[in-house]
N, C-alpha and C positions, 0 to 999 in steps of 0.2 A: 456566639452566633452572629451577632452585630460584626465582627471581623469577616465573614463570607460578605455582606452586602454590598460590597464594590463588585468581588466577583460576583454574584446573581446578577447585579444591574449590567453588569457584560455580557452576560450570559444571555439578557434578556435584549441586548441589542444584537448580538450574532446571532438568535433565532430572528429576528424581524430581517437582519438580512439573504438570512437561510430562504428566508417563506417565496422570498422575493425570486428565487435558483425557479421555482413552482410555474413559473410564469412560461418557461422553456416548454417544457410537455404539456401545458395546457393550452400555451398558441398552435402546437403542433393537432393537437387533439380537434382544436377548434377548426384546423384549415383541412384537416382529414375528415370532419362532419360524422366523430366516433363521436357512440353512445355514452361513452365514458367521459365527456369532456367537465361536468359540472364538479365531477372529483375535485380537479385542479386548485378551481378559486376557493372551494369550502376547506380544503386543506392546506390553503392559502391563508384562507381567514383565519383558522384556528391556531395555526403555528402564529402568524403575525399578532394576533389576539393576545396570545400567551405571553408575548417578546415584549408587547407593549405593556401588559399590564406589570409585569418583571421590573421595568426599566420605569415606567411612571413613579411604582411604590416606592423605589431605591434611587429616585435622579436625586436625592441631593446628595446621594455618599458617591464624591467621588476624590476619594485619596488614592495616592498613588499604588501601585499593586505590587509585593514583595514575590521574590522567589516563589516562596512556599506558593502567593496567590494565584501563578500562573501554573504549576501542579495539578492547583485544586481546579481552575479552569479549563485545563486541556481534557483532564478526566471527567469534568462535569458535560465536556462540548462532546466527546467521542462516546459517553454513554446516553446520553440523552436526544440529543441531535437524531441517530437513527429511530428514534421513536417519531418526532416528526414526519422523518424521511418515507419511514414504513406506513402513514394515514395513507397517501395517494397511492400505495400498492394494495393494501387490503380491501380502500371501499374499491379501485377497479376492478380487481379480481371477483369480488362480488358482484359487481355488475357485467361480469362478462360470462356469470353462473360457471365461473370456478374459485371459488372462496377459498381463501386462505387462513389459516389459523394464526393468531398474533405472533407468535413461536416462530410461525416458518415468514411471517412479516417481517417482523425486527430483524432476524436472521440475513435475510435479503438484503433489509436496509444497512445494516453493520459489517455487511460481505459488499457493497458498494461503497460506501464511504472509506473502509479502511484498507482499498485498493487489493479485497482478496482474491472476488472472482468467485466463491461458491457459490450453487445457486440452489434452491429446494423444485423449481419452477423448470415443470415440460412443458411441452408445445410453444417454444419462443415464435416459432417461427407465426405463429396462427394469433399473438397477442394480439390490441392496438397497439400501433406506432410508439404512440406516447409513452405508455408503461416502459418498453425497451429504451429509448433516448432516455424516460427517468433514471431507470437501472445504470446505464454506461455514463449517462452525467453525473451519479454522484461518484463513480470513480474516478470522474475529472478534477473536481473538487474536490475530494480528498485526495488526489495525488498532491500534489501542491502544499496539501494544508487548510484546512478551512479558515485556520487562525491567522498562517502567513497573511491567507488574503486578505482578511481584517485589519492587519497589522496596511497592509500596504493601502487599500482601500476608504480606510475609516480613520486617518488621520488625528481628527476633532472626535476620540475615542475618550482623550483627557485621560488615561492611564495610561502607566510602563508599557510602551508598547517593545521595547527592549524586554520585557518579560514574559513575555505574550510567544516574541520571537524563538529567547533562549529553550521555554520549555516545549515548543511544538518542534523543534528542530533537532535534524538526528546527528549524532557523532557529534567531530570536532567542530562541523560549522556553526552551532550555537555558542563558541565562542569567540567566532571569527567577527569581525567589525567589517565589513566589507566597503561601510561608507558610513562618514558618521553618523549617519541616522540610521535608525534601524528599519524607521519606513522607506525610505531608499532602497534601502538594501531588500527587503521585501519584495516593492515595488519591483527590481531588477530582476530577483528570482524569478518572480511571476512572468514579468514581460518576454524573456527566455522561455520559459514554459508555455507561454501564447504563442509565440516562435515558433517553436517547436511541434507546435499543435495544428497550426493551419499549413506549415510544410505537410505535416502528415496524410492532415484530412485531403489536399491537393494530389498528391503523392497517391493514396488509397485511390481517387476520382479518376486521375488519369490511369492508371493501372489496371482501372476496368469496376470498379465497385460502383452501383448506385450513390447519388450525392448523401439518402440518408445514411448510408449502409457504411459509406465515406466515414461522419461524420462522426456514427456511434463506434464505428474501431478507433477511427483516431481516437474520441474519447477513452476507450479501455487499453490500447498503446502504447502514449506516454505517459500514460499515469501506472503502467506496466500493472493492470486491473486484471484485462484478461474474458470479461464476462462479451457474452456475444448476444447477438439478435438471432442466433439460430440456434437449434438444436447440434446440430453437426459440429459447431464453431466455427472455426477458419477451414475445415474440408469441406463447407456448404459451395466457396469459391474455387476450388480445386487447381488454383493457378498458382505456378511457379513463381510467377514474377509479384505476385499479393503477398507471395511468402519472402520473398527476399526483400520485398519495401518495410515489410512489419520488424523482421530478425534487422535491418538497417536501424530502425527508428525505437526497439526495445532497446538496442545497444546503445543507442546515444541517450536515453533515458533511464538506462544503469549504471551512467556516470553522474558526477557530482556536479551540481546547477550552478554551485558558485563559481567553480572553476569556468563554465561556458562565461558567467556574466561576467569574471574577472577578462577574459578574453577577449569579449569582448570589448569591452569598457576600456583597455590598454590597446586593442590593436594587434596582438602578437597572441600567437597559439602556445610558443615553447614548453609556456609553464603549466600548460593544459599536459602536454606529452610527455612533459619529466615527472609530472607527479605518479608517485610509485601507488598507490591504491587505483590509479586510473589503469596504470599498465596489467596489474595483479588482477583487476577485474575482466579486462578485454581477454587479457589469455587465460584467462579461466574459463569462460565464457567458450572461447575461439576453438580453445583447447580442446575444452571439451567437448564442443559439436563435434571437429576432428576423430576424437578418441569411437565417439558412439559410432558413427558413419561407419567408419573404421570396423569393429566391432559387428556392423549388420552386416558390412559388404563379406567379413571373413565367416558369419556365417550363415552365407546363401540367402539371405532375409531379400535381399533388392540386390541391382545391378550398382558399378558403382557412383551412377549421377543421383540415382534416388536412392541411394543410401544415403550420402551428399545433404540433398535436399532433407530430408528426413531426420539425419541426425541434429542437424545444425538448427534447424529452424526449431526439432523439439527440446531439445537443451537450451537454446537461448530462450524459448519461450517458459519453461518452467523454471529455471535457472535464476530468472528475473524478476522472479513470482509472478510472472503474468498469468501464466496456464492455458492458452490456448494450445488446440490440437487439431489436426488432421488426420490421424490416424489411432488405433487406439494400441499404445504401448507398453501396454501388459503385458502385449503377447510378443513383446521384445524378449530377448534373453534379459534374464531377472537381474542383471547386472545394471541396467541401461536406466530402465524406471527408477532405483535405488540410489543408481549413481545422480540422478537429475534432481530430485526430491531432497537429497543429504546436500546438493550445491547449492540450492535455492536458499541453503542458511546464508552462503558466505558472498556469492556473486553478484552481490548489487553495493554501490560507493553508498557514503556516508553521502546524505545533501539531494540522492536520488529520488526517486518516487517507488525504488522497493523495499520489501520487507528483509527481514530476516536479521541478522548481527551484524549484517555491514562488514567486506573486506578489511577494511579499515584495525579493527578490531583483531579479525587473524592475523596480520601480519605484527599488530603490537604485539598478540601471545607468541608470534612465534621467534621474533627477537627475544623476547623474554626466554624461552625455552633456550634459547641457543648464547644467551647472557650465563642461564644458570650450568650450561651443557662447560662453557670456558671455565667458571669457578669453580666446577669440579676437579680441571686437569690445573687450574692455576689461581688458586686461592685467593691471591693476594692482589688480581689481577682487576682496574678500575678498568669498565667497558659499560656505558652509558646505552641504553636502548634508543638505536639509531632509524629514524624512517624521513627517507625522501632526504639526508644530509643534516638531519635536525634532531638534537635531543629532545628524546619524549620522556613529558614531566612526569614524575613518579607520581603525582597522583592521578595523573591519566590511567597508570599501568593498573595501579589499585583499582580504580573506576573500571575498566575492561575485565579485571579480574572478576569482581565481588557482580558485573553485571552474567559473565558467564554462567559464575556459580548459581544465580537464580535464574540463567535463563535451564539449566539444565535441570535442578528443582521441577523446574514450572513442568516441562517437558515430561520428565519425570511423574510428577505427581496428575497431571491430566488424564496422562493414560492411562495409569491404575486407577484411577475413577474409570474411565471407559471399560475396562477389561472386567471391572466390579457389576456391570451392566452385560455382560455374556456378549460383548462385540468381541470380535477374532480380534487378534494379536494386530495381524497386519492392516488391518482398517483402523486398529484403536490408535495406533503409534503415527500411522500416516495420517491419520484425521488432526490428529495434534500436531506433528511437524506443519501441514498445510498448514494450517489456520493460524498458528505463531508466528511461522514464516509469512502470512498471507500471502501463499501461493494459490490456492485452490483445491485443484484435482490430486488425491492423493492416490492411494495403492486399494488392490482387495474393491470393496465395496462403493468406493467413490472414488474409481478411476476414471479416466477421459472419457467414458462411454455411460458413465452414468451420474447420477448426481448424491448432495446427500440428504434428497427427500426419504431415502431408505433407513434414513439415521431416526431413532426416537427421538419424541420431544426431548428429553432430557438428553440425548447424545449430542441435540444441536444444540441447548444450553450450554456444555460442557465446549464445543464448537466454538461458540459465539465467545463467550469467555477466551478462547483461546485467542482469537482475532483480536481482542479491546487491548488484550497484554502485547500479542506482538505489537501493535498499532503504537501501545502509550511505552514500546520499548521496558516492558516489565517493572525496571525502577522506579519509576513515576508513579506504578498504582499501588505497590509497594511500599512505600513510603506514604502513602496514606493512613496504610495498617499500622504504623509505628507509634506508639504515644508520645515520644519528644516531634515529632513533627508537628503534633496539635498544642504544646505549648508554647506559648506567646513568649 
């Protein structure tokens, strides 16, 4: 047990800087003179209260923090954290005489933080301000990482912050050095993602949006979140040109951040446009807005600009795992919803702010596939698995393997718990793809048009779980369950 105490005194200093995120929708609360504002600071205190007494008990254990400790810290930060996150949504909601059950609390806060986008919560539009900016900032923050930003932020942390980095980061950039420090390198991520965030929210302003209204899309964006201030979503705005600034800026934030910050940081784009997970995700993306358009205009659905508009913007948007919508695409031909739902596994870079397996990933298996398709016809034949001009290291290929096989399990095994519970087939399966993927909006019963306050307590448990494993990339929580992981 004394081996956790470096991580809890971490743990307990990322809650007092979490408490501090509080201060955002409680100054808003205060300047909007809502009945909800003393939420803010009491669920302020409470979280800072806890962080502090976490970090007093354990300041003198501060050894350096091993592999396994950053593991056991990311998984402690992504299931814990939303309980915090969830105080200032339930005592509002109670003060606003619509209470919420802790179930559909946490559920909010774990579909905010881990950039899903599902929500249990009607009448957005009729909230206080504040609750909404809370709901879309914890997707800003967790787009990112909450640990990155530690890592970059909190310097005099006095632990591996190299550790910190490796386990909250997705795919290959966890082992990328991108400056010899890792707080640098953090810090650079992040400052691209600040970049990137106040183009948007500008972008969203002149485009026509109110500055809040700005403020809380850009936050669900680029963190390709998804959740909105309205019931409608993004058809509350009904504007072409709102729709073409967001499919702009989801696109740029379904690529890989390192890649922007190395671009930066050299001066030169090249190596931003040769990289083949960059190219494989835009034309998938691109492609497939094309494909769907396509698809509505051949059958009489729309004309062909708002087909166009229509196809493009709802594939990139679910594709991205964001989940915002305009229209409701159910009533697409059943190709369309399926097709977008099944891409939201693969169409976002490793390094991004989306969910799912990461591009990255398919194109390793599918070198592999076509490695073992040659030693069929030629036995004897050395042919190394090639991506971007570079040999990938076989225990990459193992790694991508052995992560499929359990992400398919996972998938697998969620929904036969769901379907054990009398949910239809295609709610059960698509509630699970969303939530792994943290994309959102799935098929059936929590499609674009509704939400999944219709789900049982226990179907959002089932839910919520699904979000923590896509989020911790499955392996990571995984690997808690093992007993050689807990020996020393």
């Amino acid at each position: 047990m004394r081996d956790l105490f470096p991580v809890l005194r971490v743990l307990g200093m990322l809650m007092c800087m979490f408490a501090l995120a509080m201060a955002l929708p409680g100054a808003v609360s205060w300047w909007q003179q809502e009945s909800v504002w003393r939420v803010y600071p009491l669920s302020m205190a409470v979280t800072m209260g806890a962080g502090l007494l976490l970090w007093w008990l354990l300041r003198h254990h501060r050894q350096e923090l091993q592999p396994r400790h950053g593991v056991i810290l990311v998984t402690l930060v992504w299931v814990l954290l939303p309980l915090a996150a969830s105080l200032p949504l339930w005592l509002a909601m109670a003060q606003v005489a619509r209470p919420i059950s802790f179930t559909h609390a946490y559920f909010e806060a774990v579909s905010g933080l881990t950039t899903t986008g599902s929500t249990v919560l009607s009448g957005l539009d009729a909230l206080p301000l504040s609750v909404n900016i809370w709901r879309t900032f914890l997707q800003w923050m967790g787009g990112m990482g909450i640990l990155i930003l530690a890592v970059a932020v909190l310097p005099l942390l006095g632990v591996g912050g190299s550790q910190l980095f490796k386990a909250e980061a997705a795919g290959p950039i966890k082992d990328t050095k991108l400056t010899p420090r890792m707080t640098e390198t953090a810090k650079g991520l992040w400052g691209v993602y600040a970049g990137f965030s106040v183009l948007c929210a500008i972008a969203f302003w002149a485009a026509g949006m109110s500055p809040m209204d700005a403020l809380m899309h850009m936050f669900t964006t680029v963190s390709l979140g998804g959740l909105s201030s309205h019931d409608s979503s993004f058809a509350f705005f009904d504007s072409p040109l709102l729709e073409a600034v967001a499919v702009f800026f989801m696109l740029v934030a379904s690529c890989n951040f390192a890649l922007y910050f190395v671009a930066l940081r050299k001066g030169h784009w090249q190596s931003f446009w040769r990289d083949p997970e960059v190219r494989a995700t835009l034309v998938a993306l691109v492609g497939g807005g094309l494909l769907v358009a396509l698809l509505l205009w051949a059958k009489g659905m729309y004309g062909p600009l708002t087909a166009l508009r229509h196809g493009m913007f709802h594939v990139v948007s679910v594709a991205t795992t964001t989940g915002y919508a305009t229209v409701d695409y159910l009533a697409w031909p059943v190709f369309a919803p399926v097709f977008m739902l099944l891409l939201s596994g693969v169409a976002t870079s490793a390094g991004s702010t989306g969910g799912g397996i990461k591009m990255v990933r398919m194109l390793i298996l599918v070198q592999q596939a076509r490695r073992e398709l040659t030693r069929l016809v030629h036995p004897r034949a050395v042919q190394p698995v090639l991506l971007g001009g570079r040999v990938v290291d076989s225990r990459m290929i193992f790694s991508v393997m052995a992560f499929m096989l359990v992400y398919g399990a996972t998938v697998i095994v969620l929904s036969m718990v769901l379907l054990l519970t009398d949910l239809d087939a295609v709610t059960a399966f698509s509630a699970v793809l969303a939530s792994v993927h943290c994309t959102g909006p799935g098929l059936g019963m929590i499609g674009p048009s509704s939400n999944y306050a219709q789900l049982t307590d226990f179907q959002v448990w089932v839910c919520t779980l699904g979000m923590l494993l896509g989020r911790l990339e499955i392996l990571s929580f995984m690997a808690l369950l093992s007993p050689a992981f807990w020996r020393r």
